[in-house]
Z-matrix of the N, CA and C atoms (Angstrom, degrees):
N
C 1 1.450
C 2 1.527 1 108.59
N 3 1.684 2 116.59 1 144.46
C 4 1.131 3 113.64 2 -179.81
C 5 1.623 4 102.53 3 -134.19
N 6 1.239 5 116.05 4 163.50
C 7 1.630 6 136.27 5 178.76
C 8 1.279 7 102.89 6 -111.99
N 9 1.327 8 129.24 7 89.62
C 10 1.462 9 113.51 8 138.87
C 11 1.347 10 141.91 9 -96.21
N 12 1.540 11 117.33 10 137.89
C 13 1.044 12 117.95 11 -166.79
C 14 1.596 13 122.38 12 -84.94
N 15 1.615 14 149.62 13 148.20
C 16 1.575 15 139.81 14 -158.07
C 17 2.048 16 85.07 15 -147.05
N 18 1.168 17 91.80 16 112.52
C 19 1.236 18 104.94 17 159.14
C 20 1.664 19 128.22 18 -109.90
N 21 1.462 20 106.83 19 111.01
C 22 1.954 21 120.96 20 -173.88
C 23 1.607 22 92.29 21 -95.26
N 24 0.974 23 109.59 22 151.63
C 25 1.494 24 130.35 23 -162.27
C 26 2.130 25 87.52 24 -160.91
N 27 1.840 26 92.12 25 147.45
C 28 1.418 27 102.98 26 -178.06
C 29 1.720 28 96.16 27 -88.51
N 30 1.101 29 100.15 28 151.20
C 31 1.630 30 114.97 29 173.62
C 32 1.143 31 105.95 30 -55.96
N 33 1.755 32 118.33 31 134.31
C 34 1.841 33 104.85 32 -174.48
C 35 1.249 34 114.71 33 -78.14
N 36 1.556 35 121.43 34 22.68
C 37 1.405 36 115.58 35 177.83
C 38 1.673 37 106.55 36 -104.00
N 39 1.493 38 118.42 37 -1.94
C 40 1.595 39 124.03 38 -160.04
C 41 1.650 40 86.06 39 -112.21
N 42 1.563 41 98.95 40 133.43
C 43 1.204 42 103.15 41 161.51
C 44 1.512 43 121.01 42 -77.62
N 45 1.896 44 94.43 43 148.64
C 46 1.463 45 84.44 44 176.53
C 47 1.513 46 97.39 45 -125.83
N 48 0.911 47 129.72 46 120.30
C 49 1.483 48 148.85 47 149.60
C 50 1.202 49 118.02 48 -35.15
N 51 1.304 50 138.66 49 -45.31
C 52 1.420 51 139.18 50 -159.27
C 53 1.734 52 84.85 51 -97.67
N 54 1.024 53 126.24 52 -18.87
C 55 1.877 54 118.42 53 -162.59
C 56 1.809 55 98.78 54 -93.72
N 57 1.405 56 104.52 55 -23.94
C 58 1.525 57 126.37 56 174.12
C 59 1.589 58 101.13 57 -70.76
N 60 1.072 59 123.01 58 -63.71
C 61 1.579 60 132.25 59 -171.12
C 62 1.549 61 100.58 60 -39.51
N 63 1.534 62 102.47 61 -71.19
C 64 1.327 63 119.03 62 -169.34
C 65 1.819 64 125.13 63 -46.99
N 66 1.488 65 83.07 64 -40.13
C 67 1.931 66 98.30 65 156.78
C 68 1.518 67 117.32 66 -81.26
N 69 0.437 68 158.88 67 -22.32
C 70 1.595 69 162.42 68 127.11
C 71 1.415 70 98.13 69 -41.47
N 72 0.988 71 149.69 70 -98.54
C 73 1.912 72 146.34 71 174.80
C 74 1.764 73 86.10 72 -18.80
N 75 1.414 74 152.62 73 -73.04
C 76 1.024 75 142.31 74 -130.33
C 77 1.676 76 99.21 75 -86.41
N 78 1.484 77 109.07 76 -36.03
C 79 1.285 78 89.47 77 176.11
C 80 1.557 79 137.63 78 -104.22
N 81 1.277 80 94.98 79 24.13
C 82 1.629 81 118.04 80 179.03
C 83 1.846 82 105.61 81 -97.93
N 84 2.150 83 107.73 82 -12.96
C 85 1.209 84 95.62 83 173.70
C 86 1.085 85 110.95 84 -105.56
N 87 1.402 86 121.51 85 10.13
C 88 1.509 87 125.04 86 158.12
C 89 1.924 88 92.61 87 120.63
N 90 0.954 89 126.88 88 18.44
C 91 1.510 90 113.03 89 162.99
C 92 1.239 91 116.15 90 -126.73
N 93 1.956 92 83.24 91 86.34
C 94 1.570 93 92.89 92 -177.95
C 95 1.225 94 106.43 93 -102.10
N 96 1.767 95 142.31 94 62.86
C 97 1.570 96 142.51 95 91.31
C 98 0.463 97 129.54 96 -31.71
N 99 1.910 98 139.97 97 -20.33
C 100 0.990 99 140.70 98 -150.68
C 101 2.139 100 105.57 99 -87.25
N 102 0.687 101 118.06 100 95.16
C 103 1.630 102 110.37 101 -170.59
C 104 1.448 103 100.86 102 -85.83
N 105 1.037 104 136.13 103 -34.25
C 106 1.847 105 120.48 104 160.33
C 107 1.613 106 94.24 105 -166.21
N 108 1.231 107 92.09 106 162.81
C 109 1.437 108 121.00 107 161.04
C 110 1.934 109 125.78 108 -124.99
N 111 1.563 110 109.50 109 135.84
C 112 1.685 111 103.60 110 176.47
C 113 1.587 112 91.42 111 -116.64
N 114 0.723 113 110.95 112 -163.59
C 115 2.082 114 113.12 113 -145.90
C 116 1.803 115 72.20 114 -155.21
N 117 1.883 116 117.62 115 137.83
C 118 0.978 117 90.31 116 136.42
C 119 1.802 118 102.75 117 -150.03
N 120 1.385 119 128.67 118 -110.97
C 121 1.583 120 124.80 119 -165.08
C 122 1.408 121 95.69 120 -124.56
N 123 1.152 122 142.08 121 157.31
C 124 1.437 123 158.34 122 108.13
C 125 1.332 124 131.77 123 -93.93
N 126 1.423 125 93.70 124 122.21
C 127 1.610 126 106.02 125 170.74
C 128 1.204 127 139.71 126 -128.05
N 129 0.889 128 124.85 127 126.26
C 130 1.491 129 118.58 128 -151.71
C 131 1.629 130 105.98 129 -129.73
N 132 1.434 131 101.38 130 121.38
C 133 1.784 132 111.85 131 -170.88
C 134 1.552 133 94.83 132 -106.52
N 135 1.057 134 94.55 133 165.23
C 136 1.412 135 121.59 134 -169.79
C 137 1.963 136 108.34 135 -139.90
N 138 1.769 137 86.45 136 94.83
C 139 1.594 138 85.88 137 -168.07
C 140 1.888 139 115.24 138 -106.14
N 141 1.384 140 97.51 139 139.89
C 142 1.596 141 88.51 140 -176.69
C 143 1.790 142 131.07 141 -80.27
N 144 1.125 143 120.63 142 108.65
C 145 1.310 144 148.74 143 -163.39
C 146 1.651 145 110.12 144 88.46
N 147 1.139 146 121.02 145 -153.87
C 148 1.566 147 112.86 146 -160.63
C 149 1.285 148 120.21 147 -91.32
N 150 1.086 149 110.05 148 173.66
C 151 1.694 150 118.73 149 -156.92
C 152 1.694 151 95.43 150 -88.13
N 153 1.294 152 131.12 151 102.03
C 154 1.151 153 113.88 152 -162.52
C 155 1.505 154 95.76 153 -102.97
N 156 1.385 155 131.25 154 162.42
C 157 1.562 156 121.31 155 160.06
C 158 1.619 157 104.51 156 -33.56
N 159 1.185 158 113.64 157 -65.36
C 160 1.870 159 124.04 158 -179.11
C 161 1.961 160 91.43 159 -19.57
N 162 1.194 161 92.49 160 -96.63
C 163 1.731 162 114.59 161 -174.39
C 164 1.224 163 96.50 162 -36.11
N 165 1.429 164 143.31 163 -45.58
C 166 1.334 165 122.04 164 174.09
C 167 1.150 166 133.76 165 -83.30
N 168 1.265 167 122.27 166 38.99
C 169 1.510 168 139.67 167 -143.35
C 170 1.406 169 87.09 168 -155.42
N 171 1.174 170 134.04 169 -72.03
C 172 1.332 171 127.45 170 157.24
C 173 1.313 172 131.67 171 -47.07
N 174 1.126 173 113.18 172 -25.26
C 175 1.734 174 112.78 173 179.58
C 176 1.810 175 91.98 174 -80.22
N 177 1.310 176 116.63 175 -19.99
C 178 1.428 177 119.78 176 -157.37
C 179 1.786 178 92.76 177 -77.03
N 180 1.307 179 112.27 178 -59.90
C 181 1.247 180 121.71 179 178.61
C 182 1.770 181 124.16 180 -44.20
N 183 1.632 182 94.97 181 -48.63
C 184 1.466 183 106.64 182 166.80
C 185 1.537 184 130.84 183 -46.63
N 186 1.498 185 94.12 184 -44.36
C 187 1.672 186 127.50 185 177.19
C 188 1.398 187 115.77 186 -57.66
N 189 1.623 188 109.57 187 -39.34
C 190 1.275 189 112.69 188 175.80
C 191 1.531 190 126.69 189 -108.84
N 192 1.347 191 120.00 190 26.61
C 193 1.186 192 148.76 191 -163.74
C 194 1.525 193 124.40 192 -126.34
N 195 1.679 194 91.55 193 -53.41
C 196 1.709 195 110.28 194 -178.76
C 197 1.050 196 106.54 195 -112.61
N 198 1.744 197 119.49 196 -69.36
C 199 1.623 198 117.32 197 -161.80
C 200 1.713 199 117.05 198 -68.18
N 201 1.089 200 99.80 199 -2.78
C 202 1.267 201 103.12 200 176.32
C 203 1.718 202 128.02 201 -145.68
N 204 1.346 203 131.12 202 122.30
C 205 1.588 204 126.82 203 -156.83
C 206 1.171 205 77.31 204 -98.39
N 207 2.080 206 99.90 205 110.45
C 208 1.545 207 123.81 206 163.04
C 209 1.555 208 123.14 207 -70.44
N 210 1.831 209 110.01 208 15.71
C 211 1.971 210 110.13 209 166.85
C 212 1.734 211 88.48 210 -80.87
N 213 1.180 212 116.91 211 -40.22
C 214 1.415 213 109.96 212 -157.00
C 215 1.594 214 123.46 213 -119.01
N 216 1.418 215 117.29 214 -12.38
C 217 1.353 216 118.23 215 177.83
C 218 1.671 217 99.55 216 -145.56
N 219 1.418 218 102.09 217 153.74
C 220 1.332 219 115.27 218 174.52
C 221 1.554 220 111.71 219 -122.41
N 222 1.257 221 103.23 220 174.53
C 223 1.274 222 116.49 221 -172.96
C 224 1.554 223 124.66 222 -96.25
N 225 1.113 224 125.89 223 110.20
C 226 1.635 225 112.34 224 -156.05
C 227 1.279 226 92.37 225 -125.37
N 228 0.835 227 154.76 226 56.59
C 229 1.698 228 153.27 227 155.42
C 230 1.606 229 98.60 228 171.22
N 231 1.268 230 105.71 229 153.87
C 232 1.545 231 132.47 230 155.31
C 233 1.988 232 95.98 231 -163.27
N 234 1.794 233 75.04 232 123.15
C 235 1.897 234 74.56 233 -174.28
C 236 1.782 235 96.36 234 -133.22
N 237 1.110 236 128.89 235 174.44
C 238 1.101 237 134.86 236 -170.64
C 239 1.663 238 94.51 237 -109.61
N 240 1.444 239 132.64 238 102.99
C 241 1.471 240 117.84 239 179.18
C 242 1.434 241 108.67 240 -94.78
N 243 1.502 242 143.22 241 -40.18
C 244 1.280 243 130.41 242 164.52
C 245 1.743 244 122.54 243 -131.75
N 246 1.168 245 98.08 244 120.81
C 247 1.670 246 107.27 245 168.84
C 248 1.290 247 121.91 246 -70.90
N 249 1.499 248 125.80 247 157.99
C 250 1.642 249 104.70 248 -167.46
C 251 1.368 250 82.04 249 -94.83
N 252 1.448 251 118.63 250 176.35
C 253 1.686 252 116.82 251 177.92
C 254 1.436 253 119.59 252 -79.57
N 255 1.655 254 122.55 253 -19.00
C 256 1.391 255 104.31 254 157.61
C 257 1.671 256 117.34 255 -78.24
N 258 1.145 257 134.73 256 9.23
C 259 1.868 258 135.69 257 179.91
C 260 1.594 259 76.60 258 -97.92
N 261 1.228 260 161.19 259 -62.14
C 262 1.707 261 165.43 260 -116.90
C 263 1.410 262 83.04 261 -109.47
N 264 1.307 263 144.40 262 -68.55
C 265 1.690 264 129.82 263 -165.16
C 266 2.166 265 103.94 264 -61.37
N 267 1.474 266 93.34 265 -37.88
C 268 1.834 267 81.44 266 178.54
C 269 1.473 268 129.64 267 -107.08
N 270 1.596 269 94.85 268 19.03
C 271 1.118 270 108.29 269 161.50
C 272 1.789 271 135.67 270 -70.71
């Protein structure tokens, strides 16, 4: 079994309001380094046997289809975060 992780992020041309809030909250508690923040999705699948290029090619397609509405956010990561240890010995 494997975990991969799909990170959606808003297009840097769409405002995001909630990524605004959170900078504004950050610098009213005194960490004003903070020069902005964007907010975006995590998802994390849980696929049965190993993450093959194949399966990540499909999760890729899925990612940009479903987990994420391609008018306004894109897809900037799909990563493999844990292999079970028999997919890691025949890998």
């Amino acid at each position: 079994m494997a975990r991969v992780v799909v990170d959606v992020m808003l297009k840097p041309e769409i405002l995001d309001p909630q990524g605004q809030a959170v900078a504004g909250a950050l610098h009213r508690l005194g960490y004003t380094f903070v020069t902005g923040v964007r907010q975006g999705k995590r998802f994390e699948l849980e696929v049965d046997g190993e993450a093959t290029d194949e399966v990540l090619a499909q999760i890729r397609e899925a990612a940009g289809t479903l987990l994420a509405n391609p008018v306004i956010e894109d897809v900037v990561g799909v990563t493999v975060e844990q292999q079970s240890a028999a997919a890691e010995v025949t890998a």
